[in-house]
KOLTOR-672715 format. One line per 3 residues: number of its first residue (from 1); their letters; for each residue x negated, y negated, z of C-alpha. Coordinates in steps of 0.1 Angstrom, whole numbers, plus 2048, in hexadecimal, padded with zeros to 3 digits. Layout:
NUM	a	X/Y/Z  ...
This chain:
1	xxx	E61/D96/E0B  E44/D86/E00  E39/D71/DDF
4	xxx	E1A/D89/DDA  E33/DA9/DD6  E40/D9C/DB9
7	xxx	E23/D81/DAD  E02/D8F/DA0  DDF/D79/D97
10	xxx	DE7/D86/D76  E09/D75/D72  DFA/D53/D7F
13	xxx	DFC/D3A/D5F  DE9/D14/D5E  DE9/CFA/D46
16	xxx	E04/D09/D31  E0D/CF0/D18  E33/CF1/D09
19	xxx	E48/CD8/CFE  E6A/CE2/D0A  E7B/CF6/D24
22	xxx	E89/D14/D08  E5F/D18/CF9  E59/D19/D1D
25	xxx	E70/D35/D24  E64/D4A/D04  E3E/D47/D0C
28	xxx	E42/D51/D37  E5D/D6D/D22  E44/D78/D0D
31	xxx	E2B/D7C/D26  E43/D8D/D3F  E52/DA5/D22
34	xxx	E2B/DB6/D24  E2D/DBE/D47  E51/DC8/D50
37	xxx	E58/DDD/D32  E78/DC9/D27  E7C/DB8/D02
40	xxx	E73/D96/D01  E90/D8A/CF2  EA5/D98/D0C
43	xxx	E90/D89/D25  E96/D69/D15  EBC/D6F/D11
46	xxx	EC2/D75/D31  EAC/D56/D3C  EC0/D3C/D28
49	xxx	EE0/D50/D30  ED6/D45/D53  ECF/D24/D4D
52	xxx	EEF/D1D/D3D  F04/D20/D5C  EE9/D04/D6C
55	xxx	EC5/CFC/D6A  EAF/D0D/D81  E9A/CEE/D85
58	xxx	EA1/CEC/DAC  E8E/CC7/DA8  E6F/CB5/DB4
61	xxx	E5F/CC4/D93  E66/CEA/D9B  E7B/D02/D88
64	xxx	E7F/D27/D91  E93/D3B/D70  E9F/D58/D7B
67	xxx	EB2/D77/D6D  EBB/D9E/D75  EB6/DBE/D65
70	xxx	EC0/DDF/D67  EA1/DEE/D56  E89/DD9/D76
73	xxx	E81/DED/D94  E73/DCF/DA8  E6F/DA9/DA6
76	xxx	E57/D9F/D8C  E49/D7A/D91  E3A/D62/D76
79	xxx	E2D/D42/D80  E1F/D24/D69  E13/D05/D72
82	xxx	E17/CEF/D52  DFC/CD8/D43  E1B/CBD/D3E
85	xxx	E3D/CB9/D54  E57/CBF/D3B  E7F/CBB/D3D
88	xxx	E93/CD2/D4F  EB1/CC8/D51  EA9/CCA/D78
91	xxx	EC6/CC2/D94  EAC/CA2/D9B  EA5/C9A/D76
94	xxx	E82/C99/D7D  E70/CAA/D61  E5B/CCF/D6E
97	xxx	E3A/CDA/D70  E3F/CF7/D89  E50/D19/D7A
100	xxx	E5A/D37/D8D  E6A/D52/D75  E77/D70/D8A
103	xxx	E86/D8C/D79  E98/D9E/D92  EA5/DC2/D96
106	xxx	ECD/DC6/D95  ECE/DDF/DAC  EC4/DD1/DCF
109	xxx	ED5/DB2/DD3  EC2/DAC/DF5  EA1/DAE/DDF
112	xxx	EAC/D98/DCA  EB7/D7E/DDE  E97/D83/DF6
115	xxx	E80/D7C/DDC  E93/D5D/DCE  E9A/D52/DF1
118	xxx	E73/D55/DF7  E64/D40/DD6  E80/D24/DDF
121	xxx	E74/D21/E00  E50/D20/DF6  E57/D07/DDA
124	xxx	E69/CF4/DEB  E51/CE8/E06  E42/CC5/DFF
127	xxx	E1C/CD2/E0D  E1C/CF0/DF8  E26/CDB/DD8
130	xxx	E0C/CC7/DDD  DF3/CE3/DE0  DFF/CF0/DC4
133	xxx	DFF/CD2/DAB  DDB/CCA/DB4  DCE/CF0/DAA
136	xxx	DB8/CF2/D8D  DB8/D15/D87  DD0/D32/D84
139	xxx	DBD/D46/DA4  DC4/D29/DBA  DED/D26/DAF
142	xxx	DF0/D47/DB8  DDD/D44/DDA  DF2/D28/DE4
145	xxx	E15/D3C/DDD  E07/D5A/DED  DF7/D4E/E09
């Protein structure tokens, strides 16, 4: 699987500018909620639901919330850059500036897990971090996770 199968240009965010990880969560909700055809506030729910078994900040300043649906088809990717790191509760206790929301389908747990499995993996390597905090636009974020 591939970031671009579940990541449009569209769903690319920069600068965003929140002051916590829950306003976070609503505004990449609310923006989500358009596209996938799901209620925000369940979106929301089921982020923080989530969260409360442990953060998804997987450290280094990245954080990739994630929940399921029954109502999705596919994987639905939301990324945001943010204009300021904020606290995450990450397993490093650094604060984030990288988000990854993926809402995934219930139904294909191989689907799920590939496109989790393949934003982790992307994330998580030091060269493509450092692409991606130096981007000054939303084009060029998602270039750098699709490419």
């Amino acid at each position: 699987m591939k970031i671009s199968e579940f990541l449009s240009p569209a769903d690319t965010v920069i600068n965003i500018r929140v002051s916590d990880k829950d306003k976070l969560l609503q505004e990449l909700a609310h923006r989500a909620a358009i596209k996938v055809q799901i209620p925000e506030g369940e979106i929301i729910a089921a982020l923080l639901k989530r969260e409360e078994l442990g953060s998804t900040g997987m450290g280094n300043g990245v954080a990739i919330p994630h929940a399921r649906f029954q109502t999705l088809a596919k994987p639905f990717g939301i990324v945001a850059k943010l204009k300021q790191p904020i606290d995450f509760q990450a397993i490093d206790d650094q604060p984030v500036e990288i988000v990854f929301v993926l809402l995934l389908p219930t139904v294909s747990e191989g689907e799920q897990l590939g496109a989790l499995a393949c934003v982790a993996r992307k994330l998580r390597e030091p060269s493509e971090l450092a692409k991606l905090r130096k981007v000054k636009k939303a084009s060029d974020l998602h270039a750098v996770l699709t490419a």
